[in-house]
N, C-alpha and C positions, 0 to 999 in steps of 0.2 A: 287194734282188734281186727280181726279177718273177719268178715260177714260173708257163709258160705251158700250160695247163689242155686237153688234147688229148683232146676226145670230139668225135664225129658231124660225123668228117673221113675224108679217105680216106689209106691208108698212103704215099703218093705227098708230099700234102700235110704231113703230120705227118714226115715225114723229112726235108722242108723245113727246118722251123718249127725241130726239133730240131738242125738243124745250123748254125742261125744263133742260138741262144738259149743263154744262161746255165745255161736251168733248165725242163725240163721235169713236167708232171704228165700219169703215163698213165694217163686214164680207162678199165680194161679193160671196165669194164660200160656203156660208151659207143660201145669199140669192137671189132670183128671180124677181129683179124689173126689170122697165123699165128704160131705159137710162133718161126717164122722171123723174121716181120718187128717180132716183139720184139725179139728179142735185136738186130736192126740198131738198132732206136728206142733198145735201154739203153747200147747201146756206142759211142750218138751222143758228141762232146765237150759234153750238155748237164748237167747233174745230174740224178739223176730221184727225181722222185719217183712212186710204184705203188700203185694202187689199186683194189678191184674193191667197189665196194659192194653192199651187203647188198642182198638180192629180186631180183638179175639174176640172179644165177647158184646153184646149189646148191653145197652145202659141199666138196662134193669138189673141181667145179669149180675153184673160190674156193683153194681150198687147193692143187693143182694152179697155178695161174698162179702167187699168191703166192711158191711155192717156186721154180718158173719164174725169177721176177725174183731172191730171192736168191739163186739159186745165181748167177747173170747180175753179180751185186756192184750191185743197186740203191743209191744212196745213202738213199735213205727209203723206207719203205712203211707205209701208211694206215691202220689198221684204225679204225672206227666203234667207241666207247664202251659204245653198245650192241648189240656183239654179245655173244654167251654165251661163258661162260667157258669151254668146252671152248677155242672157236676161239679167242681169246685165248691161254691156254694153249700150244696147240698153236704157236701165229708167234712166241711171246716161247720155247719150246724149242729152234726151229727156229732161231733168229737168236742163241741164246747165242752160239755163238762166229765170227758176223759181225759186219764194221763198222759196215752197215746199224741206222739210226737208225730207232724206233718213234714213228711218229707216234697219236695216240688222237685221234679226232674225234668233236665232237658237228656235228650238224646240225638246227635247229630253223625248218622252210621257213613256220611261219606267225608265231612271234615271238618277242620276244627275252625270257630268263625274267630276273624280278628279280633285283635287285643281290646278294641274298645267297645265291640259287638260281643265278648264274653262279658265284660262288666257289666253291660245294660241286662245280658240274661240274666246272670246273678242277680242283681238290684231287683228283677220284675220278680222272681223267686221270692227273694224276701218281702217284701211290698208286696203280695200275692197273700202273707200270708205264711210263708213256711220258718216253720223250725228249725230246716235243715234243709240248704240246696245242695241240689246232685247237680253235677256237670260233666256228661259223657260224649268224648267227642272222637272222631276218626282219626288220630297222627299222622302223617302226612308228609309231616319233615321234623326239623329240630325247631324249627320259631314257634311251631305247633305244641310242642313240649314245653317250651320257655313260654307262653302265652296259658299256658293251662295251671303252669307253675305259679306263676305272678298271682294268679287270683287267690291262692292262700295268703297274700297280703291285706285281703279284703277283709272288714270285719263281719263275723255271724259263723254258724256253725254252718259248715259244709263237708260237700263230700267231691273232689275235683281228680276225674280218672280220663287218662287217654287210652282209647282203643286200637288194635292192630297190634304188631310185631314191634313197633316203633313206637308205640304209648305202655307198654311195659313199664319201662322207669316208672313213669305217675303212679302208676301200681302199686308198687313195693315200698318207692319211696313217702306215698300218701301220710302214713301215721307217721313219720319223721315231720313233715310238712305242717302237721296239724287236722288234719282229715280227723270225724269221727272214728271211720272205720274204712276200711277195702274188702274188695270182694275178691271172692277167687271162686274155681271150681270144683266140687267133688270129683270128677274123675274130667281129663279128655273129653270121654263121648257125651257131655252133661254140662257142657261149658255153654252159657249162656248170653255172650258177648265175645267179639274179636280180640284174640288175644289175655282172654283169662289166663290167668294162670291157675293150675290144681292148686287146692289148699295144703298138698306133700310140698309142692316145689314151694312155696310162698313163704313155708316154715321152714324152709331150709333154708331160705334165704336172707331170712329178718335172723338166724341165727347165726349166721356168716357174717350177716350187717350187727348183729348184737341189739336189733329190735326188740323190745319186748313185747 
């Protein structure tokens, strides 16, 4: 399933996007709605998933939207791996008794850490708590892609993407691998990580590859 990655759009656009897709990702720290034209983005027929990441916003803020979206019945929401344990804490209280799935993310924008330093990330993800680990890393080379790859051997639901021109593969190939889901971008200028790919080219290409 494509999960299509909604920052530094406008709410016109992204309600588009959400009413013709699968599967949404709302960048909050990418975008400036109103608590109004959330709740329209979460009760689109997409699935969503919610995020505000860490340095946009202040904790309350953050904590604030997040609860926003659960209360709303998000299907997924984000939080970064390293955030502190309060705020952690605090979304895995708030979410006992939702259906709402915890996703733990790592994000590493300049490279991918070795073969046995992804596995202890993974492991702290799950042992933390989540649902479902993200694992986003820089490519860098090919052992970088073979290193990102291996961790679909691991058991637990995840999501394992390489970024840049050179983590593409991981992309595409993700739901072949066992990935819940991949991301792509609405357009180019709306891309929200190195080396997105638009959600046009993403589907051309799983149907070249005979993805479904």
């Amino acid at each position: 399933m494509i999960c299509v990655s909604l920052g530094h759009i406008s709410f016109a656009e992204a309600l588009k996007i959400a009413e013709e897709s699968e599967m949404i990702e709302i960048r909050a720290d990418l975008l400036n709605f109103s608590d109004e034209e959330y709740t329209s983005l979460i009760h689109s027929p997409a699935k969503i998933v919610f995020t505000c990441r860490k340095d946009s916003k202040n904790s309350i803020d953050r904590k604030s939207l997040f609860s926003k979206a659960l209360s709303e019945g998000v299907e997924y929401l984000d939080l970064e791996i390293e955030s502190t344990d309060e705020l952690l804490d605090w979304l895995k209280e708030e979410m006992k008794d939702s259906q709402t799935h915890l996703i733990l993310s790592y994000h590493n924008y300049e490279r991918t850490p070795d073969s046995d330093e992804l596995k202890s990330i993974l492991k702290n993800c799950f042992d933390s708590g989540a649902d479902i680990a993200k694992i986003a890393c820089m490519v860098n080379s090919d052992e970088d892609t073979v290193n990102l790859i291996k961790l679909y051997r691991k058991k637990g639901r995840k999501v394992i993407l390489g970024m840049g021109e050179k983590g593409m593969l991981t992309r595409v190939a993700a739901p072949v691998l066992g990935a819940e889901f991949t991301f792509a971008a609405a357009n180019k200028e709306s891309a929200t990580a190195p080396g997105q790919l638009t959600v046009k080219e993403m589907r051309e290409l799983f149907k070249i590859m005979k993805i479904a």
